[in-house]
GUTOR-536703 format. One record per atom (N, C-alpha, C): residue in three letters; x, y, z. Coordinates in pm, whole numbers, plus 50000, padded with zeros to 5 digits. Example, Ala and Ser with C-alpha at 12.3 -4.5 7.8 and 13.67 -1.06 7.14 Angstrom:
<nodes>
ALA513194943150780
ALA512304955050780
ALA513204967050780
SER512854977550708
SER513674989450714
SER512905000350787
</nodes>
This chain:
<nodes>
UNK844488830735527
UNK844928842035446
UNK845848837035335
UNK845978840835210
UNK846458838635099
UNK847768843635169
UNK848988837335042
UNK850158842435036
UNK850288854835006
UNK851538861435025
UNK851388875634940
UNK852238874834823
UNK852318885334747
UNK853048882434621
UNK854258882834617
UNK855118873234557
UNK856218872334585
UNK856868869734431
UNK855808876934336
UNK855748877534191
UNK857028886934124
UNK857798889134027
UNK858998898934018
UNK857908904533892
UNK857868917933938
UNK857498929133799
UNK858128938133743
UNK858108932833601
UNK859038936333489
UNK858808940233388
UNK859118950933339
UNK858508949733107
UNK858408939433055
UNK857338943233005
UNK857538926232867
UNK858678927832769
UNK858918922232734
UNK859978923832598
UNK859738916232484
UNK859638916132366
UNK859158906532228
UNK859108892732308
UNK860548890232375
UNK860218876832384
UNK859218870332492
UNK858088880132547
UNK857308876932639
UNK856078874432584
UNK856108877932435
UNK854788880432423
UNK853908868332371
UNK854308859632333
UNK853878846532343
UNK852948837932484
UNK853738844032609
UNK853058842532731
UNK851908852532758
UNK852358861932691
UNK851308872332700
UNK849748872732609
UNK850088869532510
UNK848738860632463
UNK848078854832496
UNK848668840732551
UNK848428832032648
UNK847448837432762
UNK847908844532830
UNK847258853032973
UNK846128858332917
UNK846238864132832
UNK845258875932739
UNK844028868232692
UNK844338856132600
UNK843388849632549
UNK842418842232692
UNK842918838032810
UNK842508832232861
UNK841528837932986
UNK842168850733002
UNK841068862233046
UNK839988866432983
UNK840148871632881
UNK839228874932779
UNK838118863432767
UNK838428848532791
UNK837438838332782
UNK836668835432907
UNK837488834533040
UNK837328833833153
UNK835968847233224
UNK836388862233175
UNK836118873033207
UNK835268880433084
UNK834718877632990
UNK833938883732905
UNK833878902432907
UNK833078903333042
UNK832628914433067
UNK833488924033120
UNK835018920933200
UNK835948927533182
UNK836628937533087
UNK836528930332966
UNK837118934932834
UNK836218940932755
UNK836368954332686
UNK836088955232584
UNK836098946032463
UNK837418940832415
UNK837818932932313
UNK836978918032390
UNK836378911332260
UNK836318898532287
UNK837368886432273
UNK836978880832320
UNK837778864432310
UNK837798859332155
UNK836608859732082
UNK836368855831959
UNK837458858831883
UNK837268874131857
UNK837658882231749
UNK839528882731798
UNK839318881231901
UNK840778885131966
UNK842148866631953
UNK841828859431940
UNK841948847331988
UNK842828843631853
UNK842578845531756
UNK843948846631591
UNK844628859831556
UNK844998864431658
UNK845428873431631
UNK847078867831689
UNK848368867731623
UNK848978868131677
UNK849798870931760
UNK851098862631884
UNK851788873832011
UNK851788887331914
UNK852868888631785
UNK853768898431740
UNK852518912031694
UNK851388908131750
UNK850698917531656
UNK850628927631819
UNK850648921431936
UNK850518928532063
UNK852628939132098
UNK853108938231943
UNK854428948931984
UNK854658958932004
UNK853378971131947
UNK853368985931991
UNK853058984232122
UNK852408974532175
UNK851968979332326
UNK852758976432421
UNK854298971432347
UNK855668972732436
UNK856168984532464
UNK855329000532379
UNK856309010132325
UNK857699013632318
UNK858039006832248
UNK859689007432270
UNK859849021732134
UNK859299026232057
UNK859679036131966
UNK858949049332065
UNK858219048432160
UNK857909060532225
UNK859339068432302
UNK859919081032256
UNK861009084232347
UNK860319091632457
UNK859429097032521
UNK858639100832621
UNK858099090132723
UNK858259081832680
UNK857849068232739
UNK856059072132824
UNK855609056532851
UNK854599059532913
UNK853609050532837
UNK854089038932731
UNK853689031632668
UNK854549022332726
UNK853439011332731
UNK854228998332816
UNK853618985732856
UNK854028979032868
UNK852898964532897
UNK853928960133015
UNK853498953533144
UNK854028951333265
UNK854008937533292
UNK854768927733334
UNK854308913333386
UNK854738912533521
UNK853878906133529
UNK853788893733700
UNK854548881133679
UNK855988881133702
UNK856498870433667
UNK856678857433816
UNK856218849033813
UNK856668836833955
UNK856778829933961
UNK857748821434023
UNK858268806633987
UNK857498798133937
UNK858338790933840
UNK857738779233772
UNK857538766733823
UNK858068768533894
UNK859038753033970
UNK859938739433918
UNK860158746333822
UNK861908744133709
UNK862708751233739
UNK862848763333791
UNK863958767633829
UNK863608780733739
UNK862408779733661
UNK862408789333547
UNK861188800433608
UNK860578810433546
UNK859248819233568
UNK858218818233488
UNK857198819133535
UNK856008824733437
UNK855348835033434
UNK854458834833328
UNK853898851433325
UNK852498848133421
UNK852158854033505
UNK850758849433592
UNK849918859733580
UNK850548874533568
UNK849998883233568
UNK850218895833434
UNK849928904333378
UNK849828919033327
UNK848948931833356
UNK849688942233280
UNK849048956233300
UNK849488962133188
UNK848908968733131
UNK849308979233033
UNK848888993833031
UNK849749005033021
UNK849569016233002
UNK849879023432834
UNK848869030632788
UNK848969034832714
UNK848719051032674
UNK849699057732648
UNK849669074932653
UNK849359075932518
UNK848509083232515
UNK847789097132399
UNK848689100032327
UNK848409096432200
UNK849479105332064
UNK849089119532021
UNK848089120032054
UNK847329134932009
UNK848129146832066
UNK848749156432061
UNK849409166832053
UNK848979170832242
UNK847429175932186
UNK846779180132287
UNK846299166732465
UNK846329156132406
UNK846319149432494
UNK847379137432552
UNK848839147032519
UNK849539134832516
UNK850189134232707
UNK849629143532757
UNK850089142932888
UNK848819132032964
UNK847789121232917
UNK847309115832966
UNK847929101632914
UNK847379089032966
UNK847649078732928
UNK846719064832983
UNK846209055632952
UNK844899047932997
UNK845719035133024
UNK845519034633092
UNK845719019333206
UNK844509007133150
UNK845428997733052
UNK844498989733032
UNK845018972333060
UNK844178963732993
UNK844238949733047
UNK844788947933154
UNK844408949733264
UNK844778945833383
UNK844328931233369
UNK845028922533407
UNK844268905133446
UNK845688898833537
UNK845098889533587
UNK846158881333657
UNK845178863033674
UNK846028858433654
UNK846178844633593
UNK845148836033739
UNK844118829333705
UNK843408822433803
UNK844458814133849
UNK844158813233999
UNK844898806434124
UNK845988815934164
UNK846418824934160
UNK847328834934178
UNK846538850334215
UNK845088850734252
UNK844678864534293
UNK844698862934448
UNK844688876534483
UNK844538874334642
UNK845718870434679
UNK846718875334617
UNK848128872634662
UNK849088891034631
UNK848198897434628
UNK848888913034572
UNK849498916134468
UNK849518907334360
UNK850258907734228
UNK849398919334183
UNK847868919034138
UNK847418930234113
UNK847518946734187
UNK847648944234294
UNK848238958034371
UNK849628963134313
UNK850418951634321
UNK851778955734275
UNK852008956034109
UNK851468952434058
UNK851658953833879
UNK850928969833886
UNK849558973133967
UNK849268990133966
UNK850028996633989
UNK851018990334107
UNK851839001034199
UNK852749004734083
UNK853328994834018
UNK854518996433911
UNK854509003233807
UNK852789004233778
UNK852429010233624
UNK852369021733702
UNK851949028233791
UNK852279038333845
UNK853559046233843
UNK854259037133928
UNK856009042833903
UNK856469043133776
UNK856339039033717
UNK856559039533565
UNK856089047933471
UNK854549051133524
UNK854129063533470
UNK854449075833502
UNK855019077433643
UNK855679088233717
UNK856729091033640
UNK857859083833594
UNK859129086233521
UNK858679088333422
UNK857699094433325
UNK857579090733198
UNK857569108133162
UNK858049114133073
UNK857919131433039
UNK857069135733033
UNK856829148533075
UNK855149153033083
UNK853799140733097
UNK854019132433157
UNK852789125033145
UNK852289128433288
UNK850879130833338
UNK850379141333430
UNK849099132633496
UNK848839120033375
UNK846959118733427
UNK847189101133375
UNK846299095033487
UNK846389081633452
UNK844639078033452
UNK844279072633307
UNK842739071533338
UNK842409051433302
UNK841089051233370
UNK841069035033324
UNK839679034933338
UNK839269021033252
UNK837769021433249
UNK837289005133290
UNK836989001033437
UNK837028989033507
UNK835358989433511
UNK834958979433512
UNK833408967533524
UNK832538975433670
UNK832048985033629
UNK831508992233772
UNK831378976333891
UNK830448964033851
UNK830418961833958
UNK831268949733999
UNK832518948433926
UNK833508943133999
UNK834018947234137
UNK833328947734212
UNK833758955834340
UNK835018955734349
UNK835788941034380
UNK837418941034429
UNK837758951134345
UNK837608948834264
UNK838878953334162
UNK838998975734136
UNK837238975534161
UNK837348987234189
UNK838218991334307
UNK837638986434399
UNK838148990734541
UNK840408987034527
UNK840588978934465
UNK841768982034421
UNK842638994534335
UNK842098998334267
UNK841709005334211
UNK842329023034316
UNK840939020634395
UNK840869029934457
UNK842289028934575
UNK842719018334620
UNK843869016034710
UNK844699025834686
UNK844969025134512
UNK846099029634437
UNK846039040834445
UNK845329050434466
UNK844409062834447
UNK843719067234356
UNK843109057434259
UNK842399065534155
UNK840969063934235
UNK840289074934102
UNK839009083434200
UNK838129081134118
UNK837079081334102
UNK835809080933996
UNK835429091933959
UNK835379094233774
UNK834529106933789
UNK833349103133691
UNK833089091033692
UNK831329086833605
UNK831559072933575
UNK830519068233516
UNK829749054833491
UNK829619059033320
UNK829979049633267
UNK829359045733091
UNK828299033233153
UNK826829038533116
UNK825869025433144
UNK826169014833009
UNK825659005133044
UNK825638996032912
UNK826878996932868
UNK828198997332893
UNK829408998332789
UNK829738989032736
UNK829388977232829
UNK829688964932745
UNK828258954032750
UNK828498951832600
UNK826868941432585
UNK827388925832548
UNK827398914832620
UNK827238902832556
UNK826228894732547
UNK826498895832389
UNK825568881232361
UNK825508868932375
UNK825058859632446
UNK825078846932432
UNK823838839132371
UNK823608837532225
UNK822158829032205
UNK821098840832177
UNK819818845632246
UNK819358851332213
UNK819448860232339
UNK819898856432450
UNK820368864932546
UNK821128878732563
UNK820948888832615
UNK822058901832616
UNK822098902932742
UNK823618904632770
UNK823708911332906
UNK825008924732903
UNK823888931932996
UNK825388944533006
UNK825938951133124
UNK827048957533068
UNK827518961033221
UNK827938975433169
UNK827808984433327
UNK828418993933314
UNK830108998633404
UNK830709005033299
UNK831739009433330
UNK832399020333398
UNK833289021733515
UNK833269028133601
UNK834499035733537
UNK834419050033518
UNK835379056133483
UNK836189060233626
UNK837419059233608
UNK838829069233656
UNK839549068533644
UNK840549081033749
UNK841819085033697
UNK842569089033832
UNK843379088133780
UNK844509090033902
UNK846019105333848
UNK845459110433870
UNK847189125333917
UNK847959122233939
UNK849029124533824
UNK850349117433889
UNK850849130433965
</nodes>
């Protein structure tokens, strides 16, 4: 049996986001079909351009990016893991908010960091003003990750077929995406 997580989860802050790229770019390459966004297009983009998704100008809060921080073995931390939540500006939909980039850093799964970075974006979304509905859109057949997913309590209410198409060469492959949401 794997260790369990013994990861500290925290906000990012500007000065994380350099590690956070890092994580980001390397999922996105690792995991293709995870992401909407590709690796390509995504990969020059700089940390400072990922700063709204700190929301620090939201006063309702409920905008936020989360890390998995765990020893370095300097005495210092690293980022191994993220989560991000992001709430609706729209008038009418601002009591929802979408749970996105979930990833956690190869050699570090199967240790509960991903349970606990949900659990947190959770609590965090709980404190946040009128925010009511947590939705996310995960790789239907990633099983784990669904079934994590579901731990947390979110529920399914449909499939996007084909949501994501990659090309490789003259090859296409696609996957469909498992919609849900979770009540706060």
């Amino acid at each position: 049996m794997a260790e369990r997580c013994t990861a500290r989860i925290r906000r990012l802050e500007p000065a994380d986001l350099g590690a956070y790229k890092l994580l980001r770019d390397e999922a996105l390459r690792r995991h293709p079909e995870a992401f909407t966004s590709d690796h390509e297009s995504e990969q020059g983009r700089s940390p400072e351009s990922y700063i709204g998704r700190l929301g620090r100008g939201d006063p309702l809060g409920g905008s936020f990016l989360l890390g998995a921080f765990d020893a370095d073995g300097n005495g210092g931390e690293k980022l191994v893991g993220s989560v991000g939540l992001e709430r609706e500006t729209r008038a009418k939909t601002r009591h929802i908010a979408w749970l996105i980039a979930m990833m956690v850093q190869p050699g570090c799964t199967r240790r509960g960091i991903g349970s606990a970075l949900v659990a947190g974006c959770i609590a965090e979304a709980r404190a946040a003003s009128g925010l009511q509905m947590i939705v996310l859109s995960v790789t239907a057949s990633s099983t784990e990750v669904v079934q994590l997913y579901e731990r947390a309590g979110f529920t399914r209410y449909g499939v996007l077929p084909r949501a994501v198409r990659i090309v490789e060469g003259r090859r296409e492959r696609y996957f469909d995406k498992a919609q849900m949401l979770l009540t706060l």
